[in-house]
N, C-alpha and C positions, 0 to 999 in steps of 0.2 A: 425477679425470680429467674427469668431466663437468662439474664446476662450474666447471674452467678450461676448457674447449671453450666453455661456455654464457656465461660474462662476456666472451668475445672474440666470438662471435656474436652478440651481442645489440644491439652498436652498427654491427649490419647493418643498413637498412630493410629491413622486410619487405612492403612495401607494394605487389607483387605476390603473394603468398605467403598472403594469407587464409584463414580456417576456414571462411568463410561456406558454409552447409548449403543455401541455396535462392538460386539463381543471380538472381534477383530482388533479391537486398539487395544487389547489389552494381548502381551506375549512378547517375545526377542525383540529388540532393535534392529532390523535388517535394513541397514544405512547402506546407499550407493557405495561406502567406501567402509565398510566393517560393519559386525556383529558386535550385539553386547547381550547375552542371556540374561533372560529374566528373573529378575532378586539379584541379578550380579551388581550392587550396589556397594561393593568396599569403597575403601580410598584408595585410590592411584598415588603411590607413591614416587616411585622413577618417572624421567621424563618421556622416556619411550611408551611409558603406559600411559600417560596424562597426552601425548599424541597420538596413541590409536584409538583412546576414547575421542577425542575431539575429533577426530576420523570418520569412528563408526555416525556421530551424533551429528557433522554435517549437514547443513541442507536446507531445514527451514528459513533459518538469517538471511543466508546465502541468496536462494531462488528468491524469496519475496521482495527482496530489494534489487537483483537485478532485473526481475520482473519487471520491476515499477519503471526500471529504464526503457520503455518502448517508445511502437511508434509516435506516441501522443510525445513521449519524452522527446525524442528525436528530435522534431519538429520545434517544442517549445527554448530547449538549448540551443539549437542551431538559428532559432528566431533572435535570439536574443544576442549570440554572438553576429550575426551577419548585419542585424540593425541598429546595435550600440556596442558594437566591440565588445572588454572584457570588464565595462562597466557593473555589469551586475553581479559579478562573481563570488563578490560577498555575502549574496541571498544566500547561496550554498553552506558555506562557514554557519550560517545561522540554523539552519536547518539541521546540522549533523544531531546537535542536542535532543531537538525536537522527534527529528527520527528515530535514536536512542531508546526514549522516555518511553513513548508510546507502542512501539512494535519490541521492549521489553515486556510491558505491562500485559501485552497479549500472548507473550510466551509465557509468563508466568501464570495466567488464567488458567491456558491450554493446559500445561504442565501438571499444576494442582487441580483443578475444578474436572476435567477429562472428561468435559462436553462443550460444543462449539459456540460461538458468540451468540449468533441468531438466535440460540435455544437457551441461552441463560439469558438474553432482555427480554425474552417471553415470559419466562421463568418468572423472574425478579419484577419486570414493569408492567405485565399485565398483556393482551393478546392483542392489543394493538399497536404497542411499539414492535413488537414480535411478528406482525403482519407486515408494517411497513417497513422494517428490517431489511425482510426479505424479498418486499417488492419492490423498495426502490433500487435494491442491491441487484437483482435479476434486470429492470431496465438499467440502469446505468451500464451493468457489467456489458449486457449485451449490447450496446453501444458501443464500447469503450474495445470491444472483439472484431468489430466493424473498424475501428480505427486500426486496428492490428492485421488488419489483409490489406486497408489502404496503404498502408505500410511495405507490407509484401510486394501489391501489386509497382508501386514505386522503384522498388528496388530490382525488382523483374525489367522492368522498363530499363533501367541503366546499360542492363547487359542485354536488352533486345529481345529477352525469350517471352513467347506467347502470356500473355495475363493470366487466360482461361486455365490453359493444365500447370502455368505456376499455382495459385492460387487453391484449385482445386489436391495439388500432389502436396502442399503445405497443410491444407485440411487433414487430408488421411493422414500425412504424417503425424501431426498433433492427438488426432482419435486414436491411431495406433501405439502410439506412447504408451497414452493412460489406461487402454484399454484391452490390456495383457493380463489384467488381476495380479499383477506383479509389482508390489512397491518399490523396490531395491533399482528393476530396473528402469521405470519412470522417473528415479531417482537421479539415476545415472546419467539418464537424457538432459534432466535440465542440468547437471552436473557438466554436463560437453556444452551444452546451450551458453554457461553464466564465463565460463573459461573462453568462448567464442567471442564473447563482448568485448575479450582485450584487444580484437581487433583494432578497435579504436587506438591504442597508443600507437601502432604504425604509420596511422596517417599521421597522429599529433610529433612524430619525431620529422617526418616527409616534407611538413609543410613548415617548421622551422619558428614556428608561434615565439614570440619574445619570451624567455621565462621570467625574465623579472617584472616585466609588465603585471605576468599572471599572475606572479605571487602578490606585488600587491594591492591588485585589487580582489586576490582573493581574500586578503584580509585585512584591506582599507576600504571602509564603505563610500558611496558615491554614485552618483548621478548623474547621465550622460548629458553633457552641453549642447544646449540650444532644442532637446527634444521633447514633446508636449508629455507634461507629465501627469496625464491623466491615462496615454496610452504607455507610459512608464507602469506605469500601477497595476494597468490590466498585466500587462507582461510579468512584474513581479507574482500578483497573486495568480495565473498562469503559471509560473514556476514552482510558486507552494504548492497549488492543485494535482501537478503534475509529481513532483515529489511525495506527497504525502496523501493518499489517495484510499476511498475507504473498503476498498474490494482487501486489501493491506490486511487491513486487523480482523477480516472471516479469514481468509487463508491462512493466513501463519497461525493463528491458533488452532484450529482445526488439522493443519498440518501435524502441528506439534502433536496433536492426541492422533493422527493416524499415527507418527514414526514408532508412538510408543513409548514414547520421552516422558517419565518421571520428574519428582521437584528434584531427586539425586541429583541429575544432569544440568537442574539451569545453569550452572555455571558456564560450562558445557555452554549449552546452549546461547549465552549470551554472548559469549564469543564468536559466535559462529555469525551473530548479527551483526556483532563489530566487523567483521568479515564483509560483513553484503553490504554494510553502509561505505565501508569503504571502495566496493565496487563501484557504487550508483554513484559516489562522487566524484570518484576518478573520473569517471565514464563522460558525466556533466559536464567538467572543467575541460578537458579533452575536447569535447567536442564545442563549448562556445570559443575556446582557444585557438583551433584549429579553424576555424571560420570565421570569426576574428579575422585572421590573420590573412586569411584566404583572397576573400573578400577588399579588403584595407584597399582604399586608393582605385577602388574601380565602380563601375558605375552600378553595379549588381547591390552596392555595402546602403544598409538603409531602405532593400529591397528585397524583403527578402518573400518566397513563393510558397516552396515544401520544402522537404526533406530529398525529393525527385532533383531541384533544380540546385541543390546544393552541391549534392554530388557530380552534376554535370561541370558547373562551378569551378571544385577540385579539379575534375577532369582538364578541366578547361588551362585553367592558369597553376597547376603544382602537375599533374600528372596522373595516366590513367590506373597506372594500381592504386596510388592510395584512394581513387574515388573509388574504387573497384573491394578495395576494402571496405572501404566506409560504408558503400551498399553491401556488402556482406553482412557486418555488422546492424545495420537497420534491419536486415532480413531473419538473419539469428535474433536479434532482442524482438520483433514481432511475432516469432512464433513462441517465445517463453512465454511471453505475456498474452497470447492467446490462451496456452497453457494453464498458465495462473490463474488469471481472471477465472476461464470458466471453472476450471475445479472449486476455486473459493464459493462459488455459485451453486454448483452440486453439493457441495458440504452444505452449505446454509440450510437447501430444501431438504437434505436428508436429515439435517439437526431437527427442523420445526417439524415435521413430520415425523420424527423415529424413523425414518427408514435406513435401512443399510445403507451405507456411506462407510466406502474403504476401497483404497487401491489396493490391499489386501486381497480383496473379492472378484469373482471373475466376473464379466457383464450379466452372465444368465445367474449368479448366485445376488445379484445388487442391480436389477434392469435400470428400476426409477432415476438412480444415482447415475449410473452413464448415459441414461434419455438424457438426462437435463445436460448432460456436456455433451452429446455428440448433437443437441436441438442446438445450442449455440454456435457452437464450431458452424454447424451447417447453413445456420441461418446470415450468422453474418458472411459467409464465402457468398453465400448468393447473394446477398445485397451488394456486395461488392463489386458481382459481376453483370449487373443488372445495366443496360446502358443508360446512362443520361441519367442516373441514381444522384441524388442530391450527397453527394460524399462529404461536400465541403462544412455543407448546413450540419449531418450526422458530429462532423466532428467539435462545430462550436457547443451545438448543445451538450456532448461528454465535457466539454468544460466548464459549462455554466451547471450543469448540472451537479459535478464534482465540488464545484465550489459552494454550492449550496446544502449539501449533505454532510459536507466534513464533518463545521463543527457538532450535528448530532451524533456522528462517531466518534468524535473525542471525547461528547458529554456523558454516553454512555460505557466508554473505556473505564475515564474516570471515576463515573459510580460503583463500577461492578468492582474495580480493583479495592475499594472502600467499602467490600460486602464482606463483613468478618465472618458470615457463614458458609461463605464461598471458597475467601481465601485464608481462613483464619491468620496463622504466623506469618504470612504471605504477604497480609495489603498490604499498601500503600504507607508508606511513612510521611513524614510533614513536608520534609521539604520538596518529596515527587507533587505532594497535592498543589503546593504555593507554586511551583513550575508550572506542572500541566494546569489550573487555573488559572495565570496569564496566558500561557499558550491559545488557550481556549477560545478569553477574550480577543485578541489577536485574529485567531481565523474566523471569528465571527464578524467581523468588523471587513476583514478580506472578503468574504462571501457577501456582505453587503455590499463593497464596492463593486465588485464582479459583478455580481447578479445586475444589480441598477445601472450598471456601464452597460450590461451587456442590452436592456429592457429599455432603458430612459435614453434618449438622442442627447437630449441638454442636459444630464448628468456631467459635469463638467469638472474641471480642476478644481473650481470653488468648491462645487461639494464632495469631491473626494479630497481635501483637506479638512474643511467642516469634519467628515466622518470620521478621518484618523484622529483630527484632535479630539474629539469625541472619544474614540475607542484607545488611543492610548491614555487619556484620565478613567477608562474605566480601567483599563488591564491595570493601571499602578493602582485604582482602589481595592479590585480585588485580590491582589497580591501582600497587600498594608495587609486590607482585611483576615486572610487564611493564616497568614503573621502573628496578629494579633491574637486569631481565635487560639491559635497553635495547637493543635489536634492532638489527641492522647498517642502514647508510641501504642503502635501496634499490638492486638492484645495476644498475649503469648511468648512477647518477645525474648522472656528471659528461657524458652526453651532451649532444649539441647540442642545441638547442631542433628545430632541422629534422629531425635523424634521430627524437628522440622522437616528434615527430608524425607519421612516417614508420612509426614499428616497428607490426605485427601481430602479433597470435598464428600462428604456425603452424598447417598443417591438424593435424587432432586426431590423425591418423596420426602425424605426426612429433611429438608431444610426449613428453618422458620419463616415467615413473610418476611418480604423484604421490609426494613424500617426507614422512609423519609418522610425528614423533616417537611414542617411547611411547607421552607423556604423551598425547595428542592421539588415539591410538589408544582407550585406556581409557577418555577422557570421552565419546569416540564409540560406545562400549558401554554405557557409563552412559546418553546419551541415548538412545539405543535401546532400553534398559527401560524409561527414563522415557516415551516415548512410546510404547511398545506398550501399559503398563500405563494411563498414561492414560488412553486412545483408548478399551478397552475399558471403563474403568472408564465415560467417559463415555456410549458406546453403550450401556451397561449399565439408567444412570443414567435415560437420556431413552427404553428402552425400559419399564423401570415407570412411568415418567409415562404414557408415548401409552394402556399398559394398563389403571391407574387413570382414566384419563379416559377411556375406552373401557367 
């Protein structure tokens, strides 16, 4: 009965009918770089119009993926280029797709449904995935912010100025940003922030990286010779962790429903991520390239420290601008992704809570929503500054940690984009499910190897081969499998193109229970030991570290 009520209402518009949770995301698009009035919803016909729309709609693609290039990034590129040349450069080529899929599926959430991640798996899976959502999403984030001033304070070091008031005038900088009640112009800032990152091509032209090497192993895969590859493996799922990261899919959706962005604009919109993916991998290649090369033939290559001693590095043997860039650039992508992070943070707690959450709002009209970002900002600056603070421990755990959470953000991308009450004309089609379904398997198979490399001593080559063969016959079964089942087209599909862009989610009040399967129930039990056990194994893990080193 419901499913014929729901396929006859669906090619309703609902486009007075929204879930939006802060009366604030609904009004004008006030994009760092244009306006778009609201209902102003025609077709752009000329090309000058179809570019000041993709103008005004800038932003969320953009910052989330250069975001994601921080300090943690820095370090893991530059790790890889300095201790196996431009062998891995392939991982990247593989990841374009996977980046694509997923932080589409989140802008088209955001777009249609016009309430945040954290509050629709509440929503739909019940108050305890909705609890740990938001709790492992607040420790990892704030983790992951602490790596973000380690960052800073490193690239402070290059050029000799004090830690303390770098560190500290990076802080305000960041609170002050966001903390104008001004969307347009927070906008703006990571707008100058994500354009600062091209810093990096100067040094990659400076230091004279072989291109053809680059090209191809950017898209000839391969294996560096003679090097243990079980810490190949780590490095690899280090690079996935580090590129695809689950702070990613709170922000960009929750972004998208601050800018104001309708399903009119995903187009729009998804161009704007093709935009930012192409940042993050420029940025990527650039930088294992350039230290690659750097590096090559000297006793530093195979040894690599931080992101501190790389640019010493450059200094050392290319010259002191392009290292004097390259620490520019680690200091600009640290503070976006301080940026990032916590806001995706503050959105979460203001989704599960109803609280006001909008850069729209000034601090004293939205307190709760900038405590929780100016608590972070604050808190990782002082750990930072803290002497003899375990920085190095902080950072493995953001990566063991990251790797262990993914794939429950993928699992739950996946479902929600497959909630036809959510997204009616919107889900998921067949062949995004049979992609993101291997993908899934894939980094779940990665976060087992990570995690147990990172926990187990004698986790060894044997068994991270054991586990890939393992996880690559499950990802090819369940790819046969979704194949097979081949999933109904989306319902609705034969709507108009006008009511599609028209249809919203209903308030959350009017939606029906969510409906899974058995099947779907039991893997969600599964992962819920897999991540409680984890979680402690890993809290376990990195409490005898801080002890022994204590």
């Amino acid at each position: 009965m419901f499913e014929e009520s729901y396929v006859a209402s669906i090619h309703e518009p609902r486009a007075n009918a929204s879930a939006h949770l802060d009366d604030m995301h609904v009004g004008d698009i006030n994009g760092g770089l244009g306006t778009i009035r609201r209902g102003d919803t025609g077709a752009r016909k000329t090309l000058r119009q179809r570019l000041v729309t993709f103008l005004a709609i800038l932003g969320p693609g953009l910052i989330v993926m250069v975001g994601d290039n921080d300090a943690g990034a820095f370090g893991t590129y530059t790790q890889a280029g300095q201790n196996y040349g431009t062998t891995l450069l392939w991982t990247l080529l593989l990841l374009v797709p996977v980046l694509y899929v997923n932080q589409e599926m989140v802008l088209r959430l955001g777009a249609v449904s016009g309430v945040g991640h954290a509050r629709l798996i509440l929503e739909r899976f019940g108050r305890f995935w909705g609890a740990f959502s938001v709790i492992d999403l607040f420790i990892l984030n704030a983790l992951t912010i602490v790596t973000e001033f380690i960052g800073i304070s490193l690239a402070l070091s290059f050029f000799g100025l004090p830690k303390i008031w770098g560190v500290l005038a990076s802080a305000a900088l960041v609170i002050i940003a966001a903390a104008q009640g001004n969307f347009r112009r927070f906008e703006r800032f990571c707008i100058v922030l994500c354009i600062g990152s091209l810093f990096l091509i100067p040094v990659l032209v400076a230091v004279h990286a072989p291109l053809g090497q680059t090209v191809h192993d950017f898209f000839i895969p391969g294996l560096p010779k003679g090097a243990e590859l079980s810490t190949v493996m780590l490095l690899i799922a280090g690079i996935v962790g580090t590129t695809i990261a689950p702070w990613q899919l709170f922000f960009q959706q929750s972004y998208v429903i601050d800018k104001r962005i309708t399903p009119a604009f995903i187009n729009y919109e998804r161009w704007d991520l093709v935009l930012g993916i192409g940042f993050v991998i420029l940025g990527a290649i650039a930088m294992m390239s350039f230290t690659a090369a750097t590096f090559a033939g000297h006793k530093e290559f195979g040894n690599f420290a931080d992101a501190g001693a790389v640019a010493a590095g450059i200094a050392k043997y290319v010259g002191y601008w392009p290292a004097a860039f390259f620490a520019i650039a680690l200091m600009d992508a640290s503070i976006i992704g301080a940026a990032a992070v916590s806001l995706s943070t503050a959105y979460a707690v203001g989704d599960v809570l109803s609280l006001k959450h909008s850069l729209h709002r000034k601090p004293t009209d939205a307190p709760a929503f900038y405590g929780v970002y100016l608590a972070l900002i604050g808190l990782a600056a002082a750990l930072v500054l803290i002497p003899d603070s375990p920085l190095g421990l902080l950072t493995n755990a953001v990566q063991v940690l990251a790797g262990v959470l993914l794939p429950s953000a993928t699992v739950f991308l996946l479902l929600l984009s497959n909630d036809k009450p959510v997204l009616g004309p919107w889900a998921n089609t067949a062949r995004v499910n049979i992609f993101t379904g291997v993908v899934i398997a894939v980094l779940v198979v990665l976060s087992i190897v990570l995690t147990a490399s990172t926990l187990f001593a004698n986790f060894g080559t044997t068994q991270i081969l054991g586990t890939l063969g393992v996880g690559l016959v499950g990802a090819t079964g369940i790819g046969v499998w979704l194949a097979i089942a081949h999933p109904s087209p989306a319902v609705g599909e034969s709507m108009s193109l006008d009511a599609k862009r028209a249809w919203r989610m209903p308030p959350l009040t009017e939606l029906p229970p969510a409906k899974l399967s058995v099947l779907n129930r039991v893997w969600l039990v599964i992962l819920r030991v897999y991540l409680v056990g984890a979680v402690v194994l890993v809290v376990y893990k990195v409490t005898l570290l801080a002890l022994h080193r204590a």
